[in-house]
N, C-alpha and C positions, 0 to 999 in steps of 0.2 A: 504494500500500500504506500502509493507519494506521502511524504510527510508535509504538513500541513503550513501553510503562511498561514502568520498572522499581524493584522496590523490594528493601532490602534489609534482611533478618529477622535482625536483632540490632547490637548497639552496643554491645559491648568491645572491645578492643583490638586485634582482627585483623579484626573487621568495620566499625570506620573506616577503617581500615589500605588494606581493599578497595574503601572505598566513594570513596577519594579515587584511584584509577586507574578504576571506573565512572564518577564525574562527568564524568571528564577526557573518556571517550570517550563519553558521551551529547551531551556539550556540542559535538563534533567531526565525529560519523557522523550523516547525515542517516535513518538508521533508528529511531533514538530520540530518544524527548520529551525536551527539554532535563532537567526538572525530575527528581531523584533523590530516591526517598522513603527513612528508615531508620526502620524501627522500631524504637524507644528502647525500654525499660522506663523506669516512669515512678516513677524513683525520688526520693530528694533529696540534695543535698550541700551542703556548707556552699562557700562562695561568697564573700570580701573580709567574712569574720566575720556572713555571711546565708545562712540557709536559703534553696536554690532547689527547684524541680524542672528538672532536669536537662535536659530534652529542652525547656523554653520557654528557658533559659540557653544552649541551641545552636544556638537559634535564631536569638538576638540574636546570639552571637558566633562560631557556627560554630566553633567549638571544643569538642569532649567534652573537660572539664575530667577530668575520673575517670579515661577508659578510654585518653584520649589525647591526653596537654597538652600545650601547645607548636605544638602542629598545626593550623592553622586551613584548613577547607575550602572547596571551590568554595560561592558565593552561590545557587547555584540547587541543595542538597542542604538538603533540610525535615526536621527529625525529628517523626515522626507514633506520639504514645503509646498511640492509639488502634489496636489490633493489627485490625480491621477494615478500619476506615477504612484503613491503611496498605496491604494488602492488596486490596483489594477492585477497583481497575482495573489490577492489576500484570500484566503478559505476560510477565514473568520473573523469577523469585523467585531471592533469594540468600539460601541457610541459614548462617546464621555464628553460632553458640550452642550451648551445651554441651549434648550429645546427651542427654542425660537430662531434657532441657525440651522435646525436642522431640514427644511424644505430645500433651502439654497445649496446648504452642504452636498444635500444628495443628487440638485440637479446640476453641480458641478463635478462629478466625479466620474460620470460617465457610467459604462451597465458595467455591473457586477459579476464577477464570475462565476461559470456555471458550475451550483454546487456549494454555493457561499451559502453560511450562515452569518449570521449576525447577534451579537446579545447588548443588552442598553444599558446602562446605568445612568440614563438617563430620570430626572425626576420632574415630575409635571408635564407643562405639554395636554390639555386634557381640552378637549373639542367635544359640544353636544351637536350630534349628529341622527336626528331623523328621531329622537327622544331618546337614543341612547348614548349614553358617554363614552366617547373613544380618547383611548388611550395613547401615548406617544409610539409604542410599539406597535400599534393596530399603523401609524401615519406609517412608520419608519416598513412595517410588512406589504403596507399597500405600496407607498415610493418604491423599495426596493426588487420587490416582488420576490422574497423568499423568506426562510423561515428567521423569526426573531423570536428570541428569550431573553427575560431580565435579571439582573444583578444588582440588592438592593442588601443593606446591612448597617449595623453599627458602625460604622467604620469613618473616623476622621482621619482624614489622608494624610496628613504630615507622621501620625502614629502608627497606620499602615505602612507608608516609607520608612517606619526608623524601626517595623519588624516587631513591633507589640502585637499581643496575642489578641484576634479578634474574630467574630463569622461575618458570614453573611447569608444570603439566600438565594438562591439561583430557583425564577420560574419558568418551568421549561414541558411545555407541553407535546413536543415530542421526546420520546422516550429515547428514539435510539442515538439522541443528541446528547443525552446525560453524561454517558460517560465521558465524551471528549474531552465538554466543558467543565465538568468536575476536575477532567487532568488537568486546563489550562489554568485554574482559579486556584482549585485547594491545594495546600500546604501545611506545615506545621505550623506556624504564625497568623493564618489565615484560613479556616476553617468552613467548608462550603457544607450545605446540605441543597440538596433538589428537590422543590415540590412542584405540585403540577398543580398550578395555579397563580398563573399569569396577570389577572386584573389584582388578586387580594396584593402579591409582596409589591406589584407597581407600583398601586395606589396606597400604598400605606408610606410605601417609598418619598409619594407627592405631599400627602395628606400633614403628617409628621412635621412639615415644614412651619404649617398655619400654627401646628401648635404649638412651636417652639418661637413663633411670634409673642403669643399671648407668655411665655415662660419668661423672656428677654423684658415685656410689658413689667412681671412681677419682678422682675430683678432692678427694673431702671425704679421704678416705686420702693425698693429697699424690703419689700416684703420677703417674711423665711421661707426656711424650708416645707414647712408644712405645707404652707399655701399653692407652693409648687408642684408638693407632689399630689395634689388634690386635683389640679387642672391639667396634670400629665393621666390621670386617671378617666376626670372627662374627657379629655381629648384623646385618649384611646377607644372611648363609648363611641363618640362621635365618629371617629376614622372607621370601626364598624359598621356604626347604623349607617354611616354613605355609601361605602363598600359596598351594603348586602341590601341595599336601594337597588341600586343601579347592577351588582353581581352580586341574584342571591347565590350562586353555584360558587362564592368565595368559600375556604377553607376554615373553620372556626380554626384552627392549628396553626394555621400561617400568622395570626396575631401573635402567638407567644413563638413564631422563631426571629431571628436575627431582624430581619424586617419589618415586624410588627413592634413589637414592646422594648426591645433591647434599643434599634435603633431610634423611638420614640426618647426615652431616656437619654441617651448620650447626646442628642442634639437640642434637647431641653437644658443640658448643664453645660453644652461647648455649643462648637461651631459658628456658621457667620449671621443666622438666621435670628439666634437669640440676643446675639450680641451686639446686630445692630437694632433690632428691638429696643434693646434696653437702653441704645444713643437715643434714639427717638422719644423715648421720654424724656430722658433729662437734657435733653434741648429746650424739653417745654415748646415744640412748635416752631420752635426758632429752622431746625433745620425738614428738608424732604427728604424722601425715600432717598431718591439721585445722589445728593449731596453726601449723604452717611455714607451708600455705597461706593461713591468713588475716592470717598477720606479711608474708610473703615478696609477696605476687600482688594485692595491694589489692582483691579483689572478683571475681579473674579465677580459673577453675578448672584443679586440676593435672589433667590430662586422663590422664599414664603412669600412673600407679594406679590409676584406673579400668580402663583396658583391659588392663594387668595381671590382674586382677581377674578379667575379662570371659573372660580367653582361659585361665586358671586351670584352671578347670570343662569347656573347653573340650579343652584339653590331655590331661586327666586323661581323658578319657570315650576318647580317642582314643591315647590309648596314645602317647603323643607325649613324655613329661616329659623320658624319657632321650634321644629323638634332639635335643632341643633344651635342650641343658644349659645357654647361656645365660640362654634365659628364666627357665627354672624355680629356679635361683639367683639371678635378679632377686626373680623373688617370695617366692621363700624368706628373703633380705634384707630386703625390704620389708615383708615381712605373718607371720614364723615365727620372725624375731630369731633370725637364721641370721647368724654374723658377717659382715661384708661385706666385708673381707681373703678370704672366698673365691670374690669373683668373679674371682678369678686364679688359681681352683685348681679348672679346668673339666676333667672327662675329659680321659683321653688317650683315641687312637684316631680322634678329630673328622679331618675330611677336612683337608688342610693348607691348599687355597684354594680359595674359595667360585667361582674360575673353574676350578676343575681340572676335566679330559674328565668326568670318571667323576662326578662330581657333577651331571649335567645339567642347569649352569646353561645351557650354551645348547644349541639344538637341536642334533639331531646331523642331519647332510644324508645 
């Protein structure tokens, strides 16, 4: 059997992050080609007081100075600014870039080779389409026209680059795609499982974002711990009851791996979602979304306001605002200068826990 290219579609900071556990196992499993392609954007940065471009500067040193410094990668991972060329003999595409580039991306790269897979880790991206909600992989399988699976987890990427012990969740609904993809992810630092259910680990992947908005909200107000893990708790009820709206064929199970609760947690106490959250309050107004992200994220995009945004319109069309009084106080915060002191003054009435019988988080037998 050929052994397998692989390349990976983008270079910020969570698609390094990935690309340095793919090398590790190209470089190990005799199913793929040692060599690891990334498609860079071929942008410039300043360099020891010189202008470089970016992707020939990673070249020489293996290190993305921008998206991920400090970090020097395997010798056999090429960055290719050429989105053709970088593409062009891949057997299995990694999407890692903010879902709003990904139309352009795809209809820049030309067709794909026959036989390609692709998996996302992409989050958001979420289009209502004929009443039902499509997902960024349903966009990314209909553009590319072949089979897509997702990669969704606790996983903050400068801690997956420096090799701390983490999972994630691989959904993958064809079966005989499991194993591959399990070779080219899992490792010992890096821990995959595979379930077969595509909309629950995506959308929990999107969802997780909104509520680490409302977590950053509690942090910029000085509020504790308690308070936090209260609204990490609804905001798990809620990334359910949307889920199993729109996908009741989601997996009660998929909430409690990597994707569901685990990653819900770690991006409520880190990442860029929470954290520009909690500038946004103690601006008091003063600053906008824009402003924080381009002070706060060096080039990298806030992803929870967008799918805030995204799921808004969505909401509303479905008669959803009041079962899911979380979210719709995240947005109301974010986007209607709705004080943010009232993400602690949600309905009464809410079910008391997101595992109660009567709430059907899990099956009933």
């Amino acid at each position: 059997m050929a052994k397998k290219n692989v390349t990976v579609v983008g270079s910020g900071n969570w698609g390094m992050a990935i690309a340095t556990i793919i090398a590790g196992n190209t470089a190990r499993h005799p199913e793929f080609e040692d060599n690891l392609t990334v498609w860079m954007f071929d942008e410039e940065v300043q360099h020891k007081g010189v202008k470089r471009k970016l992707s020939e500067l990673f070249n020489e040193t293996k290190e993305n100075v921008k998206y991920l410094p400090g970090i020097t990668l395997p010798a056999h991972v090429k960055a290719e600014p050429d989105l053709k060329k970088a593409v062009a003999n891949a057997d299995i595409m990694i999407w890692v870039l903010p879902h709003q580039f990904v139309p352009r991306t795809v209809s820049g790269m030309g067709k794909a080779k026959d036989g390609c897979i692709s998996v996302s880790l992409i989050k958001g991206g979420l289009e209502l389409e004929g009443g039902k909600l499509g997902l960024c992989s349903d966009t990314l399988r209909k553009l590319l026209g072949h089979e897509v699976a997702v990669l969704m987890g606790a996983n903050v990427a400068n801690e997956v680059a420096a090799g701390e012990f983490c999972e994630a969740t691989l959904g993958c609904t064809a079966k005989e795609h499991q194993p591959i993809l399990l070779k080219l992810f899992d490792c010992p630092t890096f821990r995959v499982n595979a379930v077969d259910d595509i909309p629950g680990v995506e959308l929990c992947g999107a969802l997780k974002n909104v509520v680490a908005l409302g977590a950053g909200f509690c942090d910029g107000l000085d509020y504790g711990g308690n308070t936090k893990a209260a609204l990490i708790r609804i905001g798990l009820q809620e990334m359910k009851m949307f889920i199993r709206y729109f996908y009741p064929e989601a997996k009660d199970a998929t909430f409690l791996e990597s994707c569901g609760v685990a990653d819900l947690i770690t991006t409520c106490f880190g990442g860029r979602n929470r954290k520009c959250a909690e500038a946004f309050v103690r601006s008091k107004g003063v600053k906008g979304w824009d402003a924080i992200e381009k002070e706060l994220l060096g080039g990298q995009k806030l992803q929870g306001t967008l799918t805030a945004q995204e799921i808004w319109p969505v909401m509303q069309k479905h008669n959803l605002t009041e079962k899911l009084p979380l979210f719709t106080t995240i947005y109301r915060i974010a986007f209607e200068d709705k004080a943010p002191w009232t993400i602690v003054k949600l309905p009464q009435g809410m079910h008391f826990s997101g595992l109660h019988a009567d709430d059907g988080f899990f099956e009933q037998k």
